[in-house]
C-alpha positions as CSV (number, residue, x, y, z in Angstrom):
1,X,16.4,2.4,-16.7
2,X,15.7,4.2,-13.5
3,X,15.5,2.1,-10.4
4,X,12.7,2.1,-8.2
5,X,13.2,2.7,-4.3
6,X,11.9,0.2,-2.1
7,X,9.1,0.8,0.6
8,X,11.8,0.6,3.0
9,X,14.1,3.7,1.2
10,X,11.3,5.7,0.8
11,X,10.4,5.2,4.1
12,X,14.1,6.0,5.8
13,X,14.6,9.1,3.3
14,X,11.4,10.4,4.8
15,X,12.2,14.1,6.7
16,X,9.7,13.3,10.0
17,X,8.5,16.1,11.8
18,X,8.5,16.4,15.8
19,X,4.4,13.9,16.6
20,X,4.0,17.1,18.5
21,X,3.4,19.4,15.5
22,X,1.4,16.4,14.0
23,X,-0.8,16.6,17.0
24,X,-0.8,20.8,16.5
25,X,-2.4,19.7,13.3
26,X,-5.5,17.8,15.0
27,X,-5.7,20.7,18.2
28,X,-3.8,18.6,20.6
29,X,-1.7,20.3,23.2
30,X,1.8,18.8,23.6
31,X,0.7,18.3,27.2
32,X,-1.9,15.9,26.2
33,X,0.4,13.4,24.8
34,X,2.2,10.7,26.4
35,X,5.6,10.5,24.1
36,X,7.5,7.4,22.6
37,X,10.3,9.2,21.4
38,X,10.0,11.9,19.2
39,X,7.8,10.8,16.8
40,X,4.9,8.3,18.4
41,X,2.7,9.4,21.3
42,X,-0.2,7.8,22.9
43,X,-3.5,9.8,22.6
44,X,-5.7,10.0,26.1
45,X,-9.1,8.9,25.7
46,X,-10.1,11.7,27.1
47,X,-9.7,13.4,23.5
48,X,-13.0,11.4,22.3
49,X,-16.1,14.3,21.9
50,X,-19.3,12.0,21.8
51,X,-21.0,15.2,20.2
52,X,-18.0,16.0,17.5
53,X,-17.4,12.1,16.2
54,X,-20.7,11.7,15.5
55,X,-20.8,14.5,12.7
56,X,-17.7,13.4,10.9
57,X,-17.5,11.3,7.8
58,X,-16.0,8.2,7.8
59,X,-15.3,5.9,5.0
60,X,-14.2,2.5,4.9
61,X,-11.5,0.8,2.3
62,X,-12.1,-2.5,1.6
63,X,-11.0,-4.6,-1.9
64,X,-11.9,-7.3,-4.2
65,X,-10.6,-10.8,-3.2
66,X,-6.7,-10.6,-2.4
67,X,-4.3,-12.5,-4.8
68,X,-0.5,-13.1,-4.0
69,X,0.2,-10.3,-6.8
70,X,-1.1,-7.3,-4.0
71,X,-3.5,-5.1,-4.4
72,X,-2.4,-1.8,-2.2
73,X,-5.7,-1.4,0.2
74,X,-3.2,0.5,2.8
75,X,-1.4,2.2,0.8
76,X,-4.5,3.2,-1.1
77,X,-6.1,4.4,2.6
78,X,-2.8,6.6,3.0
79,X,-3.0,8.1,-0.4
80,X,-6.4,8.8,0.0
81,X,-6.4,10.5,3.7
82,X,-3.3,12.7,1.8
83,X,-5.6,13.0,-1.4
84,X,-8.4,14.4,1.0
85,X,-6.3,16.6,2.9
86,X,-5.3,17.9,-0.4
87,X,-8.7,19.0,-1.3
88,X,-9.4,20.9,1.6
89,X,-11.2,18.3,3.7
90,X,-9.3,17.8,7.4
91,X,-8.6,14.4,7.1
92,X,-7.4,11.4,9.7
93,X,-6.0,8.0,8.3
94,X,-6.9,5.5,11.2
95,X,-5.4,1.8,10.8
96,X,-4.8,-1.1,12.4
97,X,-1.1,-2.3,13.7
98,X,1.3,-4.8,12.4
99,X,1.6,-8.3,13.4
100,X,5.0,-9.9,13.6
101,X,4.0,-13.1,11.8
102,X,3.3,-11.8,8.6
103,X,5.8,-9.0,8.3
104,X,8.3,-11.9,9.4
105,X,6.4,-14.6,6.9
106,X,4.9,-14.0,3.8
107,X,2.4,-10.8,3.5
108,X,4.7,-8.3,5.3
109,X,4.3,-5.0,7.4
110,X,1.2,-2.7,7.0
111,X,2.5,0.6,6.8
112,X,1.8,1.0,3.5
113,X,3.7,1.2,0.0
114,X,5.6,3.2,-1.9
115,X,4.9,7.1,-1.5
116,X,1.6,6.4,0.5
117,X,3.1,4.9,3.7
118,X,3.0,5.7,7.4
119,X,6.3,6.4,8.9
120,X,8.5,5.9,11.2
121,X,8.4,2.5,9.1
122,X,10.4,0.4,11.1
123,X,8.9,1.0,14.5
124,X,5.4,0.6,13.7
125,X,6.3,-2.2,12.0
126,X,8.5,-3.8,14.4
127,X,6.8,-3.9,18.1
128,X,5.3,-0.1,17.7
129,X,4.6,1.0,20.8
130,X,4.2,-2.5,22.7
131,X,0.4,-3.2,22.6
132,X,0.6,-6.5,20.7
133,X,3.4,-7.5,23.9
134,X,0.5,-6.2,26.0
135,X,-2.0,-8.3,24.4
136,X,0.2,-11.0,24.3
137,X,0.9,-11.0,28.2
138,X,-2.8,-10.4,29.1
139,X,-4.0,-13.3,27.5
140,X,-1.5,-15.4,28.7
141,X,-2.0,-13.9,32.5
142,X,-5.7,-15.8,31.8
143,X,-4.1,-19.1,30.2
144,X,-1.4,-19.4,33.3
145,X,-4.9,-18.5,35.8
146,X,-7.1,-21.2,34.4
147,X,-4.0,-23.6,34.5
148,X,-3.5,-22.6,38.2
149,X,-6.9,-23.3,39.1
150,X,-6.8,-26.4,37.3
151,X,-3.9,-27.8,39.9
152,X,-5.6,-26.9,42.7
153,X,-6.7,-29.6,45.2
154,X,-8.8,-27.4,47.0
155,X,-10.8,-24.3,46.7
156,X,-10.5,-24.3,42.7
157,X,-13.6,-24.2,41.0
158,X,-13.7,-27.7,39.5
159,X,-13.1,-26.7,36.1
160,X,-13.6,-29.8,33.5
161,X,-9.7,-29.8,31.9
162,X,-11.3,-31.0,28.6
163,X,-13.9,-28.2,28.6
164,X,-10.7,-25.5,28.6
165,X,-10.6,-23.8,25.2
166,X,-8.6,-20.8,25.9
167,X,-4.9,-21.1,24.6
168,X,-1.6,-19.4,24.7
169,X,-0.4,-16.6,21.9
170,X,2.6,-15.3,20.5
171,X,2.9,-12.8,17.8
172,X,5.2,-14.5,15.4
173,X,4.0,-17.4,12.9
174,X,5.5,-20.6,14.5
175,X,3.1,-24.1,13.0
176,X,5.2,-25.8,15.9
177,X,2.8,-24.2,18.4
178,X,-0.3,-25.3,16.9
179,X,-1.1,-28.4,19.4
180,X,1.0,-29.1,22.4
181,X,0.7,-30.9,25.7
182,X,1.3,-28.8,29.1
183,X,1.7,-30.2,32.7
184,X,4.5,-32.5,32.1
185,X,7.2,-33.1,34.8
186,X,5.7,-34.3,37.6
187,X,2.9,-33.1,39.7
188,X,4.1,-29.8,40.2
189,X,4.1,-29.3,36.6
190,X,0.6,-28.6,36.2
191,X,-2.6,-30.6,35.0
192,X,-1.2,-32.9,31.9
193,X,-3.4,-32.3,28.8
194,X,-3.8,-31.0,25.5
195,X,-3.8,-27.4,24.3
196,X,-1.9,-24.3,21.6
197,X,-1.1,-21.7,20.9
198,X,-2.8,-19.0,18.4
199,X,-1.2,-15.9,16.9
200,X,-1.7,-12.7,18.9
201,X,-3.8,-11.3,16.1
202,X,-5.6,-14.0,16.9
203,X,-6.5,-13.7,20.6
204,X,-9.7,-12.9,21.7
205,X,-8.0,-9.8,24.1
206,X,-7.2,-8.5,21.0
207,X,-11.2,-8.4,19.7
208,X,-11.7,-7.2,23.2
209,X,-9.4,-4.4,23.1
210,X,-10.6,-3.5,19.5
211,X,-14.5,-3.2,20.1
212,X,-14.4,-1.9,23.9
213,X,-15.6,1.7,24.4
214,X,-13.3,2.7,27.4
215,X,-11.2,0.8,30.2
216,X,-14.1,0.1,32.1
217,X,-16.0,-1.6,29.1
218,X,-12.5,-3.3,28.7
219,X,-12.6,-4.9,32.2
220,X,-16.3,-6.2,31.8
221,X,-15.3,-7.7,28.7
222,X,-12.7,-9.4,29.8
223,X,-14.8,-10.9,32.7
224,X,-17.4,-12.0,30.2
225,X,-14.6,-14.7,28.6
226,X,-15.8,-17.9,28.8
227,X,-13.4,-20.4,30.1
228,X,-15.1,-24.0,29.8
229,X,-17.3,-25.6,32.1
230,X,-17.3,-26.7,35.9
231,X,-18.0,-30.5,36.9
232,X,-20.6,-28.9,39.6
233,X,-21.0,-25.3,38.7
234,X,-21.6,-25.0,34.5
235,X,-20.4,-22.6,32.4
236,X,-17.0,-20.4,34.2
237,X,-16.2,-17.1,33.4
238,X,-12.9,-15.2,33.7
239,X,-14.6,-13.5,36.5
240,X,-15.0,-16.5,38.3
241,X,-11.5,-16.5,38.6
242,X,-11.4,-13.2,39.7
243,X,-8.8,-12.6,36.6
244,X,-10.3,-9.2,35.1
245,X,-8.7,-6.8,37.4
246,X,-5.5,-8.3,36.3
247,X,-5.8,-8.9,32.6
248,X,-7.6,-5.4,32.1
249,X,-4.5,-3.6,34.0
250,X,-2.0,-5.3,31.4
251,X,-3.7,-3.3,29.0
252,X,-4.0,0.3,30.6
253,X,-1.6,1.5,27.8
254,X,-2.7,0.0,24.9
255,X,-5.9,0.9,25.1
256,X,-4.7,4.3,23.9
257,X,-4.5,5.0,20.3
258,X,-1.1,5.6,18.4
259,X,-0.1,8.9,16.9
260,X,2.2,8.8,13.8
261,X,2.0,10.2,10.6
262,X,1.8,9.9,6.7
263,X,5.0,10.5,4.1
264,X,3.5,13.9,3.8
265,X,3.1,14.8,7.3
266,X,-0.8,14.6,8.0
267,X,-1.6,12.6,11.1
268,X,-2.6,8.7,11.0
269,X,-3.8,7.1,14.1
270,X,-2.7,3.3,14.3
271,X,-4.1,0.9,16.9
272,X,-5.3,-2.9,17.5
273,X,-4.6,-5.6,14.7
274,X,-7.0,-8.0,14.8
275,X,-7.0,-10.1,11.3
276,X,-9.6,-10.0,9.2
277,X,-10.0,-13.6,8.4
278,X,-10.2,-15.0,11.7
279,X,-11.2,-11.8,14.0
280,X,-13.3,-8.7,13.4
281,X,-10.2,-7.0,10.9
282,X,-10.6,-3.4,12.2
283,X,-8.8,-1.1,14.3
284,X,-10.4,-0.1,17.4
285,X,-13.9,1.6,18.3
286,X,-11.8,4.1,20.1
287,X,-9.4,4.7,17.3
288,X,-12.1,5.5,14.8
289,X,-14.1,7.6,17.5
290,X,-10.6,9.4,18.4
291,X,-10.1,9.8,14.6
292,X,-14.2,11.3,14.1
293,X,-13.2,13.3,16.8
294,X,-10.5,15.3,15.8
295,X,-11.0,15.6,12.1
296,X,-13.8,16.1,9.5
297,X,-13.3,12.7,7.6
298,X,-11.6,9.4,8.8
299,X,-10.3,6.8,6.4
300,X,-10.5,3.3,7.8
301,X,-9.5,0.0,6.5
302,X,-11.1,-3.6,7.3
303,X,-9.1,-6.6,6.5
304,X,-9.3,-8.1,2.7
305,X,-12.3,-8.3,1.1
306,X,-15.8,-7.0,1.3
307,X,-16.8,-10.7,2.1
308,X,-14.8,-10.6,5.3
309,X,-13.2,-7.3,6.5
310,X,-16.3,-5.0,5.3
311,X,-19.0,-7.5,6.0
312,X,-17.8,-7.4,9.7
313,X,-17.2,-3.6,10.2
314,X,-20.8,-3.6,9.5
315,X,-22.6,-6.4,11.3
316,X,-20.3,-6.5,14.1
317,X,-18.0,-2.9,14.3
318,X,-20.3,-0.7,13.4
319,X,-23.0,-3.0,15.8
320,X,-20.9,-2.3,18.7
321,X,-19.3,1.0,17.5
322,X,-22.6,3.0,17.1
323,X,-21.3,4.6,13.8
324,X,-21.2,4.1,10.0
325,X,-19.4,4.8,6.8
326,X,-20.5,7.0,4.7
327,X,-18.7,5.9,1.8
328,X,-16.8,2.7,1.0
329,X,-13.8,2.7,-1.5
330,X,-13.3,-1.1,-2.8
331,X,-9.4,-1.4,-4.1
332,X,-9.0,-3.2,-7.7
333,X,-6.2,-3.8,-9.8
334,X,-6.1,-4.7,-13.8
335,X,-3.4,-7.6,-12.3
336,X,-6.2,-8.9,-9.7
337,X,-9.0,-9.2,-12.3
338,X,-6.6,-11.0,-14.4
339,X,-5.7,-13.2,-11.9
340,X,-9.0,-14.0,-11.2
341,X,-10.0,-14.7,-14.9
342,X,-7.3,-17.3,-14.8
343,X,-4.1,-15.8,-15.1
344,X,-0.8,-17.6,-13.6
345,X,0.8,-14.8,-11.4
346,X,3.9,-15.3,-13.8
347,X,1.9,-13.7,-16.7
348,X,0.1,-10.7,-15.3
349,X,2.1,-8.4,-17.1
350,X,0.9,-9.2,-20.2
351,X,-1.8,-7.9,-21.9
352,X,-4.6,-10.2,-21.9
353,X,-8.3,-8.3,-22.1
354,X,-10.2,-11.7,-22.0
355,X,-8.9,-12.7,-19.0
356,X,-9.4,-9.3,-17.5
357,X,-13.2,-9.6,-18.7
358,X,-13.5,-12.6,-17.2
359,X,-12.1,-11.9,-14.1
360,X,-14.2,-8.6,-13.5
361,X,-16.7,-10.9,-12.4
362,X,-14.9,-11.0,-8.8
363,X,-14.9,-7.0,-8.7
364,X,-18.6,-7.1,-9.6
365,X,-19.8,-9.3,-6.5
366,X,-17.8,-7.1,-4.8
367,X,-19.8,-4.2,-5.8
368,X,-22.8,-5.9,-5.1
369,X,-22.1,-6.7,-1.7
370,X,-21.8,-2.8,-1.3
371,X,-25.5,-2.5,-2.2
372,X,-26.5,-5.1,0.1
373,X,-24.5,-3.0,2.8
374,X,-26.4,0.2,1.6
375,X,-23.2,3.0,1.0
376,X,-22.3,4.6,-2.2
377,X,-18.5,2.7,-3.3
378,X,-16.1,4.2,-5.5
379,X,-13.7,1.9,-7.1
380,X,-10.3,2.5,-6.8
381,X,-8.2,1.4,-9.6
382,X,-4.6,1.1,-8.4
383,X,-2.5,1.5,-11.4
384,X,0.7,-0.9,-12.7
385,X,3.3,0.4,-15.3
386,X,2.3,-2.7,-16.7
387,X,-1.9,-2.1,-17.3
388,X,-2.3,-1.2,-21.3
389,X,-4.5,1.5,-22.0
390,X,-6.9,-0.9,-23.8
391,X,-7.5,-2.9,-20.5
392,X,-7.8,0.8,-18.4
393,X,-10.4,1.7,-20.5
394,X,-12.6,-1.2,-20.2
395,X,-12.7,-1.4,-16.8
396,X,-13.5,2.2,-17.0
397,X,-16.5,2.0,-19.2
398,X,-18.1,-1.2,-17.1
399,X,-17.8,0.3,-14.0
400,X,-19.6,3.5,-15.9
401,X,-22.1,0.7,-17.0
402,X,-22.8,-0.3,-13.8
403,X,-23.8,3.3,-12.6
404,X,-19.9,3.1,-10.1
405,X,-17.8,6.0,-9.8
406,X,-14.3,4.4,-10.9
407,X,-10.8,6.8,-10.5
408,X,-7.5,5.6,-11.5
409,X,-5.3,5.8,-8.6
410,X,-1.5,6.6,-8.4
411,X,-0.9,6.9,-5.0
412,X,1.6,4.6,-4.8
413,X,4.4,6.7,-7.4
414,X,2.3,9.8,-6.4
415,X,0.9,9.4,-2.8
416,X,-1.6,11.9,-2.3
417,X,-1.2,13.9,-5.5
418,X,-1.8,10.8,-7.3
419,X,-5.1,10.3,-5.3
420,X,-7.2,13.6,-6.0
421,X,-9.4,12.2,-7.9
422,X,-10.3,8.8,-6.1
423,X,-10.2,11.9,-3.4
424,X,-12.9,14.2,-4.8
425,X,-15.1,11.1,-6.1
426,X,-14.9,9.7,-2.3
427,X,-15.8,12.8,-0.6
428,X,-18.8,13.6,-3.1
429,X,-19.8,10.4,-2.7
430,X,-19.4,10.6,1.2
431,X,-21.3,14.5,1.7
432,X,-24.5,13.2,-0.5
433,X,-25.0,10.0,1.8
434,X,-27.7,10.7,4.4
435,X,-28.4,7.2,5.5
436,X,-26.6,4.7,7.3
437,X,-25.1,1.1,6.3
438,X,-27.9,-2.1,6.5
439,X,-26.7,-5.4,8.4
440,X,-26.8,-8.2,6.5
441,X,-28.6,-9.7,9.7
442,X,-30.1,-9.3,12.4
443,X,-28.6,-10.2,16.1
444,X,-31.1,-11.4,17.0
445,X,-31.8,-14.1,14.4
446,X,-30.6,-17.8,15.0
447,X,-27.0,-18.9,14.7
448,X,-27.9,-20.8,12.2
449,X,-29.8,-18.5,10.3
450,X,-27.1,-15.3,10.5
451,X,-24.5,-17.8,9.2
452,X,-26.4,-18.7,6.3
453,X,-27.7,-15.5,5.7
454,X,-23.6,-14.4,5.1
455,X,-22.9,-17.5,3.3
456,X,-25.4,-17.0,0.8
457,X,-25.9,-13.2,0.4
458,X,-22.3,-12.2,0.5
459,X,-20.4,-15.3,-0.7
460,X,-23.1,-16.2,-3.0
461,X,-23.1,-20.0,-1.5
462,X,-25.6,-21.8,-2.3
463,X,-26.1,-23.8,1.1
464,X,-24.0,-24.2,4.2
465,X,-23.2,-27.6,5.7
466,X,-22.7,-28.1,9.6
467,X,-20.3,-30.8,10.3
468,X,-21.3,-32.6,13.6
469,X,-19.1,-31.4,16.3
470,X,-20.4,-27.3,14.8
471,X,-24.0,-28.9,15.6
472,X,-22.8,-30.1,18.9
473,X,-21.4,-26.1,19.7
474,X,-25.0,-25.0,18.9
475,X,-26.0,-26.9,21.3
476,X,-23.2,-25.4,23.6
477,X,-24.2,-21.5,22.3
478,X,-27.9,-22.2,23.1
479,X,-26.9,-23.9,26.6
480,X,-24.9,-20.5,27.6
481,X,-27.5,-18.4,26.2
482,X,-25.3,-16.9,23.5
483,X,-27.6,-17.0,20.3
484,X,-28.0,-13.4,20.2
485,X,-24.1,-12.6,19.0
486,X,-23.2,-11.6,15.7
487,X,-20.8,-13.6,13.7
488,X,-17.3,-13.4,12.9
489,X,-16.6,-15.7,10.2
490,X,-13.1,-17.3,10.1
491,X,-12.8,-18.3,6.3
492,X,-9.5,-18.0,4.0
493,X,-9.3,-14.3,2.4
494,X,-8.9,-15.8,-1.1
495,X,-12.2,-16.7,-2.2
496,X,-15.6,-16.0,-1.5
497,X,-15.8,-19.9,-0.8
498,X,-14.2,-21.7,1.8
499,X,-11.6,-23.5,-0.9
500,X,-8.7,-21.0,-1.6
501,X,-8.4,-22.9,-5.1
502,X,-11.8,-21.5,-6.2
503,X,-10.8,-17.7,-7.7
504,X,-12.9,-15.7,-9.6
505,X,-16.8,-15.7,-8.5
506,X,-17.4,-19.4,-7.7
507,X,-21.0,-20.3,-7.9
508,X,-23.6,-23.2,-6.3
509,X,-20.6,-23.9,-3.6
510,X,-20.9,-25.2,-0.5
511,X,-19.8,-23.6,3.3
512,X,-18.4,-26.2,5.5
513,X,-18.9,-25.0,8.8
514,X,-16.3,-27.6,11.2
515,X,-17.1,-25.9,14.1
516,X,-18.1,-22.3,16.3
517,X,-15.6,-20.9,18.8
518,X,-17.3,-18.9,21.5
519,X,-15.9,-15.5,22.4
520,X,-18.2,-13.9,25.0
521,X,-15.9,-11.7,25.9
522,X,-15.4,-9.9,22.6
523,X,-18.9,-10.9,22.3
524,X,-19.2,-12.7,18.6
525,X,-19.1,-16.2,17.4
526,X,-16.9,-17.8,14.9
527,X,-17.8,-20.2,13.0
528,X,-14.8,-22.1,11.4
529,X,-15.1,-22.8,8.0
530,X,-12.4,-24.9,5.6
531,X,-9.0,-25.6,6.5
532,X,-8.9,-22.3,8.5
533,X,-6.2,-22.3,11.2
534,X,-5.3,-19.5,14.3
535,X,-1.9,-20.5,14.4
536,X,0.0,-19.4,10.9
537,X,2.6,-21.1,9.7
538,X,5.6,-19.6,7.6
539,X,6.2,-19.8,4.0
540,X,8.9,-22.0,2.1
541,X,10.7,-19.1,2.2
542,X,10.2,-16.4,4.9
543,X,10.7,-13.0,4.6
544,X,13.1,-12.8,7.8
545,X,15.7,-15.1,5.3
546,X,16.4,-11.2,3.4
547,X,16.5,-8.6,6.5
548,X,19.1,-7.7,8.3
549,X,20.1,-4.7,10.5
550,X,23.9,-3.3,10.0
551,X,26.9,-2.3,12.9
552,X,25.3,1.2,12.7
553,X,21.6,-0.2,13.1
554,X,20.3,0.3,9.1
555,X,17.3,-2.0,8.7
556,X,17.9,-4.0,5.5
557,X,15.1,-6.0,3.7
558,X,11.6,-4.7,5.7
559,X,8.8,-4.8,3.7
């Protein structure tokens, strides 16, 4: 039996070509990048044409609910941009960076799979081009600021220690970090008290960097950050610290787009990695725009499902970003469904067509929440060696009865050959669309009311429940005059409820809302549903156990 390569030896028996003839491909001098080697480059912002983005196509890849068997949404977004270019349509994959938690936990890297990836593999996913380090520094600049002013006798700004919700990050997942106490060892030690840290993913720099329009627009946001509140002054901002000019300079690189490219040498633009169950789960505003720019059609991603990644790129991204998909692509496997109808992860290979039937379900909500978001999808079904024709062809035939465009996908043995006619159904799809994607809400509804209106419409929840210290952080969002912010939900990727247990389309549930974070900055709230946590921890057994790098420098075990 033939052996199948690994993501990792596809990747390293990739030929790469020179990021400069990549950039050739998208009519960007050599001059005009700013080189990591000889296959990354930074892209100026000065590349964005606020005439030519707005004319391109983008479309969005989103999925049904995730299950621990994988469901290939990036890889699928690579295969496609390839399947696209294939067709004759001049085509930009734009993505979001990889965190070091999960590639060093449990989910690993986001380059891709298979023969749809985004190489060099190893660097982007292994500190890239150093924007997460960036992010990472800048919002702990703020966190060793506020402490500082904290310890000040005189001339701080009287800031109430137990108001102070900002916290520490690192990118790496580390449960150890979660709640710790600072200040100890004396007086000059700092203010004793009680604080964290969150993954860098996690940070609300990160949502800053990913949904500001330009460096300026960066700096203002980061001045907007709400800090806590003064004993005599109220609410403090970052700019009352006078910590903008600072923060926002950390950040004058990575505020510029990466430029890599696909197996097949078309160009991919990766940048920001904010996660999709706790932040926004898109790469930048500037990315995409950089993307609409310089190509015809963009394929984006937005993290997990359409309850969380797609349902923000619209209320929140596309709020801020002042553009739209045109078409949305929701990822699907035969394994998922059957998951979802009840199958233990040990058994997906088998055939097992009732299971499969029942666990459609989760696919169609899916494809309902697409109406409710108003864009044509196409469901892409991302094919196993192990799906039986019998099970292909009903999924077939009920998407058909449903009036959705279905294509089998092969990207991953194919990459963009096996993607021509997801490809040709997407772009169809994407030239007949005239209109422009509906928010679920409106801004400028309550807090109350916005949450709810998710809850129900897009997880199908029958009510939502506010435990009282969320009903005390109303209080606080009305107090700072914050009511009119979108929502960012922070609720596990694994259901449409707030109980990861609860697979399949769970019906008459309840939200259990524990709380709302504020982030002005960024400029959404986040509600905090579940057992939802900022901090990760690592699995029973972490992926870092199997890698390993060799005397010559090989990289062993990356996924």
């Amino acid at each position: 039996m033939k052996s199948i390569p690994s993501d990792l030896e596809i990747a390293q028996s990739a030929t790469l070509k020179p990021i400069t003839e990549i950039a050739r491909q998208l009519g960007i001098p050599p001059e005009d990048l700013e080189l990591y080697g000889k296959y990354k480059a930074k892209l100026p912002l000065s590349l964005i044409n606020d005439d030519r983005w707005k004319k391109s196509k983008l479309i969005l890849v989103t999925a049904m609910t995730p299950t621990s068997a994988g469901e290939g949404k990036t890889m699928t977004a690579i295969g496609l941009s390839e399947g696209l270019n294939a067709i004759g349509k001049r085509t930009t994959v734009v993505l979001r960076e990889p965190s070091l938690g999960p590639v060093f936990g449990l989910k690993g890297g986001a380059a891709g799979g298979g023969f749809s990836q985004v190489i060099p593999m190893e660097d982007i996913n292994l500190h890239f081009t150093g924007d997460f380090a960036a992010v990472e520094k800048a919002n702990n600049l703020l966190a060793a600021l506020i402490d500082h002013d904290l310890q000040r006798s005189e001339g701080g700004l009287g800031i109430d220690p137990r108001t102070v919700e900002w916290k520490r990050v690192m990118d790496m997942n580390d449960r150890a970090l979660r709640n710790i106490i600072t200040g100890l060892g004396g007086r000059t030690g700092g203010i004793i008290r009680e604080t964290g840290f969150n993954i860098t993913a996690a940070s609300e720099i990160m949502a800053i960097l990913c949904l500001a329009n330009d460096l300026g627009d960066l700096r203002e946001k980061i001045a907007n950050i709400y800090i806590g509140d003064a004993h005599e002054r109220g609410p403090v901002r970052a700019r009352d610290l006078h910590a903008q000019g600072s923060v926002a300079l950390l950040l004058k690189d990575a505020i510029k787009p990466n430029l890599v490219q696909t197996l097949k040498g078309f160009p991919a633009i990766i940048h920001g990695g904010p996660f999709g169950n706790i932040a926004q789960g898109a790469n930048s505003i500037i990315a995409t725009r950089m993307g609409l720019s310089l190509s015809d059609y963009v394929v984006t991603e937005a993290g997990f499902g359409s309850d969380l990644g797609a349902e923000k790129f619209v209320n929140i991204v596309c709020g801020y970003g002042g553009f739209s998909p045109q078409a949305m692509v929701i990822v699907a496997t035969i394994r998922a469904m059957k998951f979802h109808g009840g199958v233990r992860k040990e058994e997906l290979h088998l055939p097992n067509v009732a299971a499969l039937q029942n666990g459609f379900a989760n696919l169609e909500k899916h494809l309902e929440n697409t109406q409710i978001f108003g864009v044509p999808a196409v469901v892409s079904l991302n094919r196993f060696v192990t799906d039986t024709e019998e099970e292909i062809k009903w999924v077939m035939a009920k998407c058909g009865e449903l009036g959705v465009d279905v294509a089998l996908s092969e990207a991953w043995e194919k990459g963009g050959a096996g993607a021509i006619d997801l490809a040709t159904k997407v772009a169809q799809a994407a030239d007949q669309f005239r209109g422009k994607c509906k928010p679920v809400y409106d801004w400028r509804m309550s807090v109350v009311d916005k949450i709810e209106m998710i809850a129900t419409r897009i997880y199908g929840a029958k009510r939502v429940e506010f435990l009282p210290k969320a009903k005390q952080h109303l209080g606080k969002i009305d107090r700072l005059n914050l009511t009119q912010l979108p929502i960012c939900m922070a609720k596990t990727q694994n259901s449409f409820s707030d109980d990861a247990r609860k697979i399949g389309r769970p019906r008459d549930f309840t939200i259990t809302v524990r709380e709302i974070e504020v982030a002005a900055g960024a400029g959404f709230l986040i509600p905090i549903t579940g057992e939802m946590m900022r901090m990760p921890a690592l699995p029973p057994v972490p992926a870092a156990l199997g890698m390993d790098i060799s005397p010559e420098g090989v990289i062993t075990g990356l996924s």
